[in-house]
N, C-alpha and C positions, 0 to 999 in steps of 0.2 A: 824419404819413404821408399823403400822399395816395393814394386810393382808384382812380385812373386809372391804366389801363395806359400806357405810351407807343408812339411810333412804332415803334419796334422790334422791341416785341412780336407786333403786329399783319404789319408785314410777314416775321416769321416764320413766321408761322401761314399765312398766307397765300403765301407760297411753298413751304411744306410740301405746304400742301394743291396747287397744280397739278402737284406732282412724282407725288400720287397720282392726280391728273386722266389723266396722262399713262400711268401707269401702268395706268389700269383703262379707256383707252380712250375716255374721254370730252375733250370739247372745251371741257367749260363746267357749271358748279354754279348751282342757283337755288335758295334757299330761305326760306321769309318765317317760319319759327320764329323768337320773337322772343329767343328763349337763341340759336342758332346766329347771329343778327342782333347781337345783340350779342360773340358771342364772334369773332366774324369783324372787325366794326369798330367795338366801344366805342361803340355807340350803343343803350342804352335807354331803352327805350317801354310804355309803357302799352298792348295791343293791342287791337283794335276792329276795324272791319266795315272800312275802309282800309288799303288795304295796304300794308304794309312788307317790303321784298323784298332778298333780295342778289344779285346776279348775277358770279360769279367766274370769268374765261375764262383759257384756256392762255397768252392774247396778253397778260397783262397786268392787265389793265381789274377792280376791283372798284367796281362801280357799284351805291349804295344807291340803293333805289326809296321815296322818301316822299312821302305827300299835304304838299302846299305848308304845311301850317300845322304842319308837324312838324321845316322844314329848318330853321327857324335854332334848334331844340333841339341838331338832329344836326351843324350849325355848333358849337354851344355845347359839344357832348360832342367836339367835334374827333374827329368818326368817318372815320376810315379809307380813307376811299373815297370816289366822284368821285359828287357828288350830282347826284340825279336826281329834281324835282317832276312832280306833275301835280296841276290846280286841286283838284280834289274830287270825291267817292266818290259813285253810280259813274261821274259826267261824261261831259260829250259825246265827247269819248275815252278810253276804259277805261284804267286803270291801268295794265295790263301791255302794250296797246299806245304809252303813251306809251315807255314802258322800250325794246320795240322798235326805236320810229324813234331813241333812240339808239344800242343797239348794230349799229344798219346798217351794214355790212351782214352783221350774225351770221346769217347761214341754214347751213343743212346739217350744223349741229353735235349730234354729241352731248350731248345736255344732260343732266347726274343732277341730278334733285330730292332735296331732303328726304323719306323716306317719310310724315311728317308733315301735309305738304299737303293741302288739305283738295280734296275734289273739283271743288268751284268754283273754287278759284284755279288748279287746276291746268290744268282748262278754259280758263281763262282766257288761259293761262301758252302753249298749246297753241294758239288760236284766234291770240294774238297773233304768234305764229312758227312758221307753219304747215309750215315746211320741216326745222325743228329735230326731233327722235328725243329723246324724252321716257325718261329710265331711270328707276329707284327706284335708289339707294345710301345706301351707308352710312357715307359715307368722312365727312363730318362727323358724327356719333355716334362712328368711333374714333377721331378725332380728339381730340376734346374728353373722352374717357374717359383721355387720357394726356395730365396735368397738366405745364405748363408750370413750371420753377423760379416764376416771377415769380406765376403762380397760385397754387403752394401757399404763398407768403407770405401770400399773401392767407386762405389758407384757413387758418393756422397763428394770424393776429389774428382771425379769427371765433373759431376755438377758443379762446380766451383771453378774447374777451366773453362767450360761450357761458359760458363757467367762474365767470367772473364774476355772470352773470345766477342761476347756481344757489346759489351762494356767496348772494348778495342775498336768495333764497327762504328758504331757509333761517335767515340772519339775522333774517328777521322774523317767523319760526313762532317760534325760541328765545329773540327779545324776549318774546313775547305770551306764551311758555308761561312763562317766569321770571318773569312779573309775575302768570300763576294769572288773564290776563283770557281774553277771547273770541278764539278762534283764528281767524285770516284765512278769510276765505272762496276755495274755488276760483276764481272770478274776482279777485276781490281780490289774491288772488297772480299771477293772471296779467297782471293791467295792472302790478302793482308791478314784476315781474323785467324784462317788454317795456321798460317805461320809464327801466331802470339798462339794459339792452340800446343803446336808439337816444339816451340823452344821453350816455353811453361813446362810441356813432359821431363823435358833431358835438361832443365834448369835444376826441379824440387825433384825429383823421381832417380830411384837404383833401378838395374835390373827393366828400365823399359818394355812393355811387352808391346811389340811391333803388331799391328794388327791393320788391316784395310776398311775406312780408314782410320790410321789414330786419329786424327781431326780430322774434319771437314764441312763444309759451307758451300747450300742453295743460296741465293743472293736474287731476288726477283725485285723487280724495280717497274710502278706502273702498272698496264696491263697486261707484263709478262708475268707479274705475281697470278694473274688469275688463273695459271696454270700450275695444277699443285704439285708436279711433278719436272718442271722444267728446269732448263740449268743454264746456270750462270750466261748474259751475251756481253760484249763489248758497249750495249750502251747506255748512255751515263745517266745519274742521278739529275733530275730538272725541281726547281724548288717548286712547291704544289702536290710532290709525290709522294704517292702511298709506294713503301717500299717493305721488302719482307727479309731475316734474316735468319734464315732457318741453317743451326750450327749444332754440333756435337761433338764429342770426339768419345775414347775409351780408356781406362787405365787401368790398368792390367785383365788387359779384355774386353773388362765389364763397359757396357752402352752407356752415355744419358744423350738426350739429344732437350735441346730448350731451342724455342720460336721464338720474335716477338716481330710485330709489326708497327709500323713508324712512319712518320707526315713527317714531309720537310715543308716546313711553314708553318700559318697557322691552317688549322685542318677546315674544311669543308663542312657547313651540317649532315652533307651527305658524308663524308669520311667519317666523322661519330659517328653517327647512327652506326653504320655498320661493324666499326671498331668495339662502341659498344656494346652490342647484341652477340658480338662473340666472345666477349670479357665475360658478359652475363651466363652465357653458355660453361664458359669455361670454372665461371664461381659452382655454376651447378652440379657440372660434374666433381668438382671437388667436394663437396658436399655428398653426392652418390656412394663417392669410393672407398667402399669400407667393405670390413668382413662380410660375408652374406651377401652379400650385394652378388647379382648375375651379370656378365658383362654387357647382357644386352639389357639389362631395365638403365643401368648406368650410360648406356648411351642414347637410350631415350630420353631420358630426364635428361640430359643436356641438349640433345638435337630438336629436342622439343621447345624450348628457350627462341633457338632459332625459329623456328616454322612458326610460332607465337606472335612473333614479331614480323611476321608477312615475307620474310627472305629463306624460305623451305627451298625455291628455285635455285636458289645457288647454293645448295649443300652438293659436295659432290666426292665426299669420304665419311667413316666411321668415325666416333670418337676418338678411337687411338689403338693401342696392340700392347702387346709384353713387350720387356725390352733388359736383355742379358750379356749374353756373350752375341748374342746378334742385335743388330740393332732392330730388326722387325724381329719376334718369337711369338707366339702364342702365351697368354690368351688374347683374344679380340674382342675388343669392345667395339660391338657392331651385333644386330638386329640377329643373326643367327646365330649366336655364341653365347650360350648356357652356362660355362661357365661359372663358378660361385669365388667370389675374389675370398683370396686369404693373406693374414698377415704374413710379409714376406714378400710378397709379389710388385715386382717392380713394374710400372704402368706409362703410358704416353696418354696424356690428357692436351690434346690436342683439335677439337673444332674450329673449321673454318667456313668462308663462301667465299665463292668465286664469281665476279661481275664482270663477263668477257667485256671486253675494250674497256674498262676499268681499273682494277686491281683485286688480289685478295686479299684476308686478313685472317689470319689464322693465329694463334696464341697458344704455345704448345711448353709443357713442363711434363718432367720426370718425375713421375710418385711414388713415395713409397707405401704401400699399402702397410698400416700400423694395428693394433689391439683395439683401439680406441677411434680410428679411421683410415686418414692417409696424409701425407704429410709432402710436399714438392721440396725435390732435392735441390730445383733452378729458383733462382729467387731473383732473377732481373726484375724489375717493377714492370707491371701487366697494364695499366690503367693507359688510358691514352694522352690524359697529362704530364705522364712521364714518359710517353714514346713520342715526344714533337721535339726536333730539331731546328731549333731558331733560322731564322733565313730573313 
């Protein structure tokens, strides 16, 4: 399976997108986000202080803006669009004025940016086409929130090394615990799962597309899981533990990210309880995620599960967020976010609680939002009977 989109793809997207150019009034898209850079012409980059830029006009013309030591990658990625160097950052002609002298004579157009754009570039972006009416839109974020068939394939084989990668964690806790030796440590598991993540890429996969990271693994053990953002330490799994494995990777780009959480031994009645109160959470929002749905009623209906069950105190994140070429994107499912789900939209359904000097428990899958509902791309088993590790 190769990891690259083709010509097709691309110029779908891209005539998509000037029918909503045309639509919202504008004349011409610019934006140097390096997800919209790539989702626009299958060229990714490493980003840095030189710019990388797209420029998409009503006429036609997708002209990628790269410093000269980046074209013949974007050659090599067979990007989409009509290259455009200039020597080096920030040179005797500024980047954005090289861009310029070639779309001459683009003046008088309306231009939507990226909201993304950082103030200098768009300065930049500004000084160089001083006749051009600078918008803010949004049209590439909806865009790229409604998944293309060819996309969710993609997102459909991250889901399946994802599965893979937890499947591997697991294997190696219930080696080490049937043998009665020293249980892996939190890092130790996290290079191990990464590692059956990115030789799975370059095993089954052509054309790899490198991205940060292709794989990778939170690994929280105990009461370091109660921090939902912490990362991996040196110390080791002890049997009695609530431990968490929060893993994902991308292929050709595209995010999934799957959770699940797991007892070595037999679990505690306090360890259910809480394990199940977040399955229950988690059935709910499944349940929620459908067309129409707003992403904030979808995250009450599951958050609510929680707080039902007297542990509202240790909520301490949203249901979950978009998830594309980045792995966090909009929309959010979370109490301010309006939002109305559509098929298409790839989703993180993921509630947890956090018990300082405890553990958390969080259970997290990639949806895809369907006609009919939504459907999880991770399919490890969720139940807490299938996350105990004999000991």
């Amino acid at each position: 399976m190769s990891q690259r989109l083709g010509p097709e793809f691309f110029a779908s997207i891209q005539g998509g997108l000037r029918a909503r150019l045309a639509h919202d009034g504008l004349g011409a898209l610019l934006t140097d986000s390096p997800e919209d850079v790539a989702y626009l012409t299958g060229f990714f980059h490493h980003p840095g202080e030189r710019p990388v830029a797209v420029w998409l006009d009503g006429d036609g013309r997708v002209v990628l803006l790269v410093p000269e030591l980046e074209r013949e990658n974007a050659e090599r990625q067979r990007a989409a669009a009509e290259l455009v160097s200039y020597p080096e950052y920030p040179g005797v002609v500024p980047p954005f004025h090289v861009l310029a002298a070639a779309l001459a004579p683009a003046i008088g157009l309306a231009v939507g940016h990226a909201p993304s754009m950082s103030w200098e570039r768009l300065s930049a972006a500004r000084e160089a086409l001083p006749a051009a009416e600078f918008r803010a839109t949004r049209l590439l974020v909806q865009a790229r929130g409604i998944k293309h068939p060819d996309e969710i394939a993609l997102h459909e084989e991250a889901a399946r090394i994802t599965d893979r990668m937890i499947a591997a964690g697991v294997a190696l806790v219930a080696e080490r615990a049937s043998e009665r030796g020293e249980l892996p440590s939190e890092a130790e598991l996290a290079s191990h799962v990464t590692s059956v993540g990115v030789r799975t890429m370059y095993a089954e996969h052509r054309d790899v597309v490198v991205v940060s990271p292709l794989a990778g693994a939170l690994v929280y053990t105990a009461a370091n899981s109660a921090y939902p953002h912490g990362l991996p330490s040196g110390r080791r799994l002890q049997p009695g533990d609530t431990f968490m494995l929060s893993l994902g990777c991308a292929v050709g780009g595209r995010f999934v990210e799957g959770e699940r959480t797991f007892v070595v031994g037999a679990p505690t009645a306090q360890q259910r309880e809480y394990h199940d109160a977040v399955r229950a959470a988690h059935a709910a929002a499944m349940q929620a995620t459908a067309p129409g749905i707003e992403c904030r009623e979808a995250n009450a209906r599951s958050l609510a599960v929680i707080r039902d069950a007297g542990l509202g105190g240790f909520l301490r994140h949203r249901l979950g967020h978009g998830i594309g070429l980045g792995m966090h994107e909009p929309p959010w499912l979370e109490d301010g976010d309006a939002t109305v789900l559509e098929a298409g939209m790839v989703i993180s359904n993921e509630p947890g609680i956090y018990v300082p000097g405890h553990a958390g428990y969080r259970i997290s899958d990639s949806m895809l939002v369907t006609a009919e509902g939504s459907r999880a791309l991770t399919a490890f088993p969720r139940g807490l009977d299938d996350c105990v590790i004999p000991f």
